[in-house]
Structures are given as C-alpha cells and as structure tokens.
N, C-alpha and C positions, 0 to 999 in steps of 0.2 A: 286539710292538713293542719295539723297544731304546728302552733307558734315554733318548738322545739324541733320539729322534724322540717319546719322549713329552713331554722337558721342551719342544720345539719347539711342540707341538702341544699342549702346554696353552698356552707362551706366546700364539700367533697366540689364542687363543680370550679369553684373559683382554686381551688386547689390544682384540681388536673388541666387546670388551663397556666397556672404558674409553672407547672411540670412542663405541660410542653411547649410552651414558650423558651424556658430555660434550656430545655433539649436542644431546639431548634438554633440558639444562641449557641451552645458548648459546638453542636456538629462544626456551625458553621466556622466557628474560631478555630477551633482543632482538625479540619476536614485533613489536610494535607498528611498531617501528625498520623489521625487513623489512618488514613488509607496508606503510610506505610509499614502497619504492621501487614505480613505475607498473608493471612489470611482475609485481608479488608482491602489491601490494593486491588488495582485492578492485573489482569496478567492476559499480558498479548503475546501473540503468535504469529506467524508467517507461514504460507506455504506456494506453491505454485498453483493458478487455480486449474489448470488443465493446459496440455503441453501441445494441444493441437491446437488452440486460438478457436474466435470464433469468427467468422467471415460477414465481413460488411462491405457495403459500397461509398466511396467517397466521391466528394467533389473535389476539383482541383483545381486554386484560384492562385494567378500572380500577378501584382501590379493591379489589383482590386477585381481584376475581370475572371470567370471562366474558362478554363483551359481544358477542361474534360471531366465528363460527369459518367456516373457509374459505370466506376472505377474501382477495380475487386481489391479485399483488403482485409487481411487476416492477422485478429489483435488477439496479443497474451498479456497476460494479467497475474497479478502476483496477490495475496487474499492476504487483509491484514484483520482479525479476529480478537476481540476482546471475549475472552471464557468467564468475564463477571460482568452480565449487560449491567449490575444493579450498580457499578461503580465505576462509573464512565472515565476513560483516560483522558486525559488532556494533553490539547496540544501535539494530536501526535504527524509526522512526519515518515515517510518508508523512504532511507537514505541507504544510496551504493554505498560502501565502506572500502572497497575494495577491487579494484579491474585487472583482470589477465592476459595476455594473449601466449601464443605458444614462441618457444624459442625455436632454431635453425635442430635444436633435437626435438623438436616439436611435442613437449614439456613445456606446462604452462608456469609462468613467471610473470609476478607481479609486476605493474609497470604504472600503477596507480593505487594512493590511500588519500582516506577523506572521509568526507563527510557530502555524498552530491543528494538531493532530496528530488524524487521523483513525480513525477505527477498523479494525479486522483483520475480515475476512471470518469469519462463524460463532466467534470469539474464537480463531483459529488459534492455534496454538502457545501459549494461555494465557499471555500474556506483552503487556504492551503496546509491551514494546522487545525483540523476540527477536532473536538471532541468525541470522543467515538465509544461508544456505547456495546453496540453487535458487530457490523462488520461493514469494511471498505473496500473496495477491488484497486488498485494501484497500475495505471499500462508498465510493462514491463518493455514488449516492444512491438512493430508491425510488421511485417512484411506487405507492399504493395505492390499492384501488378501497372504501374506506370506505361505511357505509351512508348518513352523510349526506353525502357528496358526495369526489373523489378528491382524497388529499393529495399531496403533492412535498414529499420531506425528505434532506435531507443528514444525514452522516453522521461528526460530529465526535465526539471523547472528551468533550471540554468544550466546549459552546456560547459564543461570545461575544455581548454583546448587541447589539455593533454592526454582525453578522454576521448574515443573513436565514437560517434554515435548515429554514424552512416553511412551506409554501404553500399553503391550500384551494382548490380547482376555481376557477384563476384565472387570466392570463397571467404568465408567468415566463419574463424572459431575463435572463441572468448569464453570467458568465464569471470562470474560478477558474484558478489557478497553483500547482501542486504540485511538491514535490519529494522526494525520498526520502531523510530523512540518518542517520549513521550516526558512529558515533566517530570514525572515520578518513575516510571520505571520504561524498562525495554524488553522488546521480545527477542526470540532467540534469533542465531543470524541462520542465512540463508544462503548457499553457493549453488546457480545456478549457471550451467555450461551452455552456450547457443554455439551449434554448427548450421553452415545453410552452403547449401552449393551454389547457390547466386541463381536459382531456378525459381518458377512460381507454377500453381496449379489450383485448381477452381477446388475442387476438393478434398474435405478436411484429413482422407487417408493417404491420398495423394500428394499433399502438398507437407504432410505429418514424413514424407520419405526426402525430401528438400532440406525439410526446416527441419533439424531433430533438437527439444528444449529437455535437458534432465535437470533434477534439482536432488542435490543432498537434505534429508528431514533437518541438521543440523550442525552443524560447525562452531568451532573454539572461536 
C-alpha cells in the first residue's frame, strides 16, 4: 500500500469512529428528547391476558409454619406489551385508576380514584418499575380454594383501605380501570368487570361459570 492510500485509509477509519462515537454521545444526551417524537417512543398496551386464569397449587403459611399444601388456585393476569421492543419503556408501573362497585340499582358507581400499582407476575424482572422492552404479565387476581371456604383477592403492591381486595365464599361484582405508565408515555386504559358467586371448581370451564372476567379493549 502507498504511503497516500495508507494516509486515506487510516483517515476514512479514524473518521467513521469520530462518527460514531459522536452518534453514541447525541443518542445518549438526547435519548428522552427522540423517544418522544410518536414515531421513536415507545407505545404500550394492556389487555386481559385470558379470562379463565390459569390453575396452580399453593402453599399456605402463618406465623412462619405450613398450614396446607396443594391447595388449588386459579390466577388472572392482565398483559402489559410494548409494540417497539427496539425502544424499551421506562419505569413502567400497571396502576388501578379507578374501582367500582354496584349501587342498591345495581349500576356500577365509582367509589375509588388513584393511582394503586399492581404487582408483576412471579416478581418478573425483580424490579417493581422495570424497564420493559417486549412484554410483562401483571396478577390481576386469584381465586383460591382454601380449607375453610374459597377466597377472591386482588393483587396490589400496597393495599388501600378504601379499596376491597378480598373476598371469602361470597358474591362479588366490581369493576376496575387500569392503565400502564411509564416515564415517557402510557398505554391505553383498561375496564375490567369481575363477578364471582363466592363458588370454586378444579376446572378451567367450570370454574370460567363462577368466576365470569370481561374486559373493555379501551376506555376514556
């Protein structure tokens, strides 16, 4: 290689590494900035992930001991979904907004607003505001089949008291409003209705006639 085609060819090299160093500098200073133009953000979603739960056995411990082991137990889940893996959300959080119960005309009326943040499926990603990328499952709620009679429990980080979030073998209708947020942006909200006649059953078409979970694709 002549003298000329080597100074050429180190230049272009020393060149494209000034590029993308300087690239890597701009993303990094301005990341927040792009990501919220609508086509560079990221954009999350919610939905119900399936309305029959899926059925597990627990154990059950008080005061550190064992008090009864496989013990049936059928959990719902609420799917929180980022549609741009390549621009991971931050921080994100799946928060009630909103709780119902029915009035004496049995028409549901608000009776709760907020902000309550729900828990992450099996402690996913060890994190209670992870960064999320593809997709999170969130407990929505359980139904268990306990020895003295089946519970209905929701599934918050932090309980509020003005917020019902469990039930012994009883009737139970409500209706809850979630939504998915995140530093930068939120997903759409979410109203889903749980009725349950305070009944339990080993399977999932059976116990789908107990527990009935509908959800609206989307709400104001």
């Amino acid at each position: 290689m002549t003298p000329d085609c080597q100074f050429w060819w180190d230049w272009w090299v020393k060149a494209l590494a000034a590029a993308g160093t300087l690239g890597a500098v701009v993303v990094a200073l301005f990341r927040d900035w792009i990501r919220g133009w609508s086509f560079l953000a990221p954009q999350l979603s919610i939905g119900l992930k399936n309305s029959k739960g899926e059925f597990t056995e627990r154990q059950i411990t008080e005061g550190g001991e064992i008090t009864a082991q496989h013990i049936g137990s059928r959990w719902y889940h609420i799917e929180v979904k980022n549609q741009r893996r390549w621009s991971p959300a931050s921080g994100v959080r799946l928060c009630l907004l909103r709780f119902e119960e029915p009035n004496a005309a049995d028409q549901f009326e608000t009776t709760w607003t907020g902000e309550m943040p729900f828990q992450w499926r099996d402690g996913q990603l060890g994190a209670l505001m992870p960064d999320l990328s593809r997709q999170i499952d969130s407990d929505l709620c359980s139904v268990t089949n306990m020895p003295d009679g089946p519970i209905l429990e929701l599934h918050p980080i932090i309980r509020r008291f003005s917020v019902p979030t469990k039930w012994r073998h009883c009737r139970v209708k409500c209706a809850l409003t979630f939504q998915a947020v995140s530093l930068l942006v939120d997903s759409n909200r979410l109203r889903i209705e749980i009725a349950w006649d305070g009944q339990w059953a080993d399977g999932k078409d059976e116990m789908a006639r107990h527990l009935v979970i509908t959800a609206s694709p989307q709400v104001a």
